[in-house]
C-alpha positions in Angstrom: 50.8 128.6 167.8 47.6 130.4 167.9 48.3 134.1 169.1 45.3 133.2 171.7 46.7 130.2 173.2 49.8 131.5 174.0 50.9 131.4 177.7 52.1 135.1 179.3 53.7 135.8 182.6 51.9 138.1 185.2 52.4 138.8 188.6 54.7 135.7 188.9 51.9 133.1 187.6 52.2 131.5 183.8 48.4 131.5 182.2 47.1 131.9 178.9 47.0 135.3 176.8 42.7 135.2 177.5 43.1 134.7 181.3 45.7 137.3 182.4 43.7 140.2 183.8 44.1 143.9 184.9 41.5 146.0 186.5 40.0 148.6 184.6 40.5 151.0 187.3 44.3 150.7 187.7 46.3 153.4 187.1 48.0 151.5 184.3 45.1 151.3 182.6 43.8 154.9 182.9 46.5 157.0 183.2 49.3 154.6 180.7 51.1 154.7 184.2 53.9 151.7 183.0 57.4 151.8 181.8 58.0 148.9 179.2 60.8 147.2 177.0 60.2 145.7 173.6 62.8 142.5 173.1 63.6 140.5 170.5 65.0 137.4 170.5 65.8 135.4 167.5 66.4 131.7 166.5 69.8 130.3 165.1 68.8 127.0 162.8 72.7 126.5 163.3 73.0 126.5 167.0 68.8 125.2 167.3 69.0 128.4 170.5 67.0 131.3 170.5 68.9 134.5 171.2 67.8 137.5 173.3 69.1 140.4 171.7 70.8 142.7 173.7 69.0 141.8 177.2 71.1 143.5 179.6 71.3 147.0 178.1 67.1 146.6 178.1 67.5 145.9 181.3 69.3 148.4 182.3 67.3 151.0 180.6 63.9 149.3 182.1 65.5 149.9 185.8 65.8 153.9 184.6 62.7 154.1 183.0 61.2 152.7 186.6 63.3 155.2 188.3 61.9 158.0 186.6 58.5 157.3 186.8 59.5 157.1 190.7 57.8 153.4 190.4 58.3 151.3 193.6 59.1 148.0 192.1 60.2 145.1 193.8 61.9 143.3 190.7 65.4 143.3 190.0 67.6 142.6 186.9 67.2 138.7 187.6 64.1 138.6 188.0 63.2 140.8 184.8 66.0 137.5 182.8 64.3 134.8 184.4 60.5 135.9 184.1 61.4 135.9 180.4 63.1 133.0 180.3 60.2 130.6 182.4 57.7 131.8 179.5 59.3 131.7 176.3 60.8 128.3 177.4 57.2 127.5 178.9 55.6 128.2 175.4 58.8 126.7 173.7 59.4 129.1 170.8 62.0 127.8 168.4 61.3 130.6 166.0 62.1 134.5 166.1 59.7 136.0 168.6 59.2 139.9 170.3 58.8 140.4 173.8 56.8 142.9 175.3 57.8 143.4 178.9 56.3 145.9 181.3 56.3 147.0 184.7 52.8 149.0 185.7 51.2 150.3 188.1 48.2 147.7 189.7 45.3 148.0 192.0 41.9 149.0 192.4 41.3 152.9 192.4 45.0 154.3 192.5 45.3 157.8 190.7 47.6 159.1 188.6 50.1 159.8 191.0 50.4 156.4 192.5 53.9 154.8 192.5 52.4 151.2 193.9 51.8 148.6 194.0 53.7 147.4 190.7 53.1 144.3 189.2 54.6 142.7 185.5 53.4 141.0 182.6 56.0 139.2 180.0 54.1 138.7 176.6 55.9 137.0 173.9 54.9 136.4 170.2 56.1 134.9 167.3 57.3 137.5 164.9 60.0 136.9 162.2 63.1 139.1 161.2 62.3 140.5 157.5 65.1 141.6 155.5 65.3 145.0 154.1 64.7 143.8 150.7 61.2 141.8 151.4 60.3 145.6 152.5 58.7 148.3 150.2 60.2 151.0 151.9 58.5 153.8 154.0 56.9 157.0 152.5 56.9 159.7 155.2 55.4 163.0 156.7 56.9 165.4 158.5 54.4 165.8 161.5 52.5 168.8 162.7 53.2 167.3 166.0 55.7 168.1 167.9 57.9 165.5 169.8 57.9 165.6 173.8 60.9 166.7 175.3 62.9 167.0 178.9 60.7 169.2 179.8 57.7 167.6 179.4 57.6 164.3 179.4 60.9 162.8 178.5 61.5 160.6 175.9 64.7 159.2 177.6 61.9 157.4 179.6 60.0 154.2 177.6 56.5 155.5 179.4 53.4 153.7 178.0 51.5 157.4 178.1 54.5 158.8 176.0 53.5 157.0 172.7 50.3 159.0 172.4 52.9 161.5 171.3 53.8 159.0 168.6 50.4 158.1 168.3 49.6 161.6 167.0 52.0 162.2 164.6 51.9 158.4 163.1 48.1 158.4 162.8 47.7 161.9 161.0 50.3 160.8 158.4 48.8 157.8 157.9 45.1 159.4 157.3 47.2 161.9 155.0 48.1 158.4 152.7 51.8 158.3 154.2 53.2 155.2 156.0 54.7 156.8 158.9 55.5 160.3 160.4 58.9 161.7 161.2 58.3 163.7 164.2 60.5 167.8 164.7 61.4 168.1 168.3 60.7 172.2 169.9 63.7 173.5 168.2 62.5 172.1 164.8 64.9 170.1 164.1 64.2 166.0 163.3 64.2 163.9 165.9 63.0 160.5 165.7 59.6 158.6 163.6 57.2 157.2 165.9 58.8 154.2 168.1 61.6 154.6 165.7 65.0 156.4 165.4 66.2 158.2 162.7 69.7 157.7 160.4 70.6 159.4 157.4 73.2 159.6 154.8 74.3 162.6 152.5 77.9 162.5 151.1 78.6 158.9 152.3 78.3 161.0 155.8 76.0 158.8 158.3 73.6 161.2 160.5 71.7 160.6 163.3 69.9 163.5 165.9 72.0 163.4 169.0 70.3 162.2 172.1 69.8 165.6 173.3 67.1 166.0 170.4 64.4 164.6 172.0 65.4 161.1 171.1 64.7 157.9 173.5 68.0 156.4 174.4 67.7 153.5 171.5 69.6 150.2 171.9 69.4 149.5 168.2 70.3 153.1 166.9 73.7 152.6 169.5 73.7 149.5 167.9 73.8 151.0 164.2 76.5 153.6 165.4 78.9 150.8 166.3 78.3 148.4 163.7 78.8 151.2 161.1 82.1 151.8 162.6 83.4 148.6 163.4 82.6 146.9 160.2 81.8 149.6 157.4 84.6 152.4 159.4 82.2 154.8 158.7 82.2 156.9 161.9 78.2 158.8 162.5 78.2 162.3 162.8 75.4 163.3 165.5 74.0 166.2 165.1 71.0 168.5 164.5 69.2 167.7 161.3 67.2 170.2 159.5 63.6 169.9 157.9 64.9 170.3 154.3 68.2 167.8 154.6 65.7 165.8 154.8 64.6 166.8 151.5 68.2 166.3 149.8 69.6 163.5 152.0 71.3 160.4 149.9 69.9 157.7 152.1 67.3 157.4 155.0 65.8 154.6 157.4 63.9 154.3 160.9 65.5 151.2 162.9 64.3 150.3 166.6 63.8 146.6 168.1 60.3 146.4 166.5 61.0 147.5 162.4 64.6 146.5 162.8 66.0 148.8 160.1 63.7 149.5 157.3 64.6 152.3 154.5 62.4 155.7 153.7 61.8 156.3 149.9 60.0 159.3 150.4 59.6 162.5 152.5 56.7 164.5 152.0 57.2 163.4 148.5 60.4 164.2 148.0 61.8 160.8 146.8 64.9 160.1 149.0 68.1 159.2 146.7 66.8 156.8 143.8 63.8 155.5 145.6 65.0 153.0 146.9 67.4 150.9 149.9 70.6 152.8 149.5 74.5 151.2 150.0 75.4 152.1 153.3 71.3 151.5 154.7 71.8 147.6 153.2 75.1 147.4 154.5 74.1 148.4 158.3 71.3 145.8 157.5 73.4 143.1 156.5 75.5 143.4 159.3 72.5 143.5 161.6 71.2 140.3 160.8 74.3 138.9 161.2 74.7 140.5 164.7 71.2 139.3 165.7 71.9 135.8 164.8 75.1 135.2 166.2 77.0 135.3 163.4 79.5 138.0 164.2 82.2 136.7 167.2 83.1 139.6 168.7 79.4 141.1 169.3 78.4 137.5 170.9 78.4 139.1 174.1 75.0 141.0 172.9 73.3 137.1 172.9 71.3 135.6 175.5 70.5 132.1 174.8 67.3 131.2 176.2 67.5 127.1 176.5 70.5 125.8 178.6 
């Protein structure tokens, strides 16, 4: 399918991607006032059903990210399943796909401080699962930027004005010749890349920042925590992570809905370990894609199928 012919929900109304309209002057659109979730959903060949990954705990995370952008929105948890249901199944996708669902904001002159009136939008597109080895790896900055925090604007929130923070930070490493940034919260220690969270190994130890460091509260890194134990019984330390561990660190990789999990060879040209994927980060992968796609019985409860 055409990326341009595709169908997206708004406001309760299926219409294609060119007709679906928001004023200039709401507040979504000039102050980033919207709260969002990013869902993947991917097809089983085996079953012919297309999975949503995880679509409760987004969910759940959606209604708190509404909550603390004091939003008044009339939708509840079945609305947010069944809105994504009516248009993937509406623009029959039999392939893997990402959904971008938000709740904004609407209207004609609000300001920054308006809580109403909300409206949604469900946008999926095709976009297939890559493997970790059909990926080159990421070279990395360590930003100049520092990452928001509770104090500011809280990355526990998924805010659309919040990425400019990631914005920032991936933007000046990329006009540095780096792929991506990994962003130091106020205390300088890592916190997460931008849209990404952050694992690392050193001495078969796996690492992550603890959600206290400025971290959004990531369904795929919980998801990495519990795969690693329940299949690999390797139990993740979190902790603080300093600058130059990052420096000396075994193994590295970002993972969210979006990249998946995808290994760092480089650190502000360090090289991390031999350059390249390590054991444990192909591993965690392996086991992902297996999660994703249904393979693994006891995580089947994390599936959604989308066709009845």
């Amino acid at each position: 399918m055409n990326r341009n012919e595709r169908l997206i929900w708004l406001g309760g109304e299926m219409m294609p991607v060119t007709e679906a309209k928001v004023n200039v002057l709401s507040p979504t659109s000039q102050f980033g006032a919207n709260v969002f979730e990013g869902i993947r959903c991917y097809w089983s060949e085996r079953e012919q059903q297309l999975f949503a990954f995880r679509l409760a705990d987004h969910y759940k995370r959606l209604h708190h990210s509404i909550k603390l952008l004091r939003l008044k929105s009339p939708y509840t948890t079945e609305d947010f399943e069944q809105g994504l249901k009516d248009i993937v199944r509406a623009n029959n996708y039999r392939e893997d796909i990402a959904v971008r669902q938000t709740v904004f904001v609407d209207g004609l002159g609000g300001t920054w401080n308006s809580c109403e009136p909300v409206n949604m939008f469900i946008a999926p597109i095709a976009k297939a699962y890559q493997s970790i080895s059909g990926k080159s790896g990421l070279r990395c900055q360590v930003s100049s930027w520092e990452r928001i925090s509770d104090r500011n604007l809280s990355p526990r929130a998924k805010v659309g004005a919040n990425y400019i923070n990631s914005r920032m930070a991936y933007l000046e490493a990329r006009q540095n010749g780096y792929d991506t940034a990994l962003i130091l919260n106020c205390q300088g220690k890592m916190s997460e890349g931008p849209g990404a969270c952050f694992f690392m190994v050193r001495d078969n130890t796996l690492l992550t920042p603890p959600p206290t460091a400025s971290v959004l509260e990531s369904i795929t890194r919980d998801t990495i925590i519990r795969l690693a134990k329940d299949l690999l019984g390797i139990d993740t330390v979190e902790r603080d992570i300093d600058r130059t561990e990052l420096y000396i660190c075994d193994e590295a990789f970002l993972c969210g809905s979006a990249m998946e999990i995808t290994h760092i060879t480089e650190v502000d040209g360090y090289t991390v370990g031999n350059g390249e994927a390590g054991t444990i980060t192909r591993q965690l992968s392996d086991a992902y894609y297996q999660a994703i796609t249904g393979q693994l019985q006891q995580y089947r409860g994390w599936l959604t199928g989308i066709y009845d």
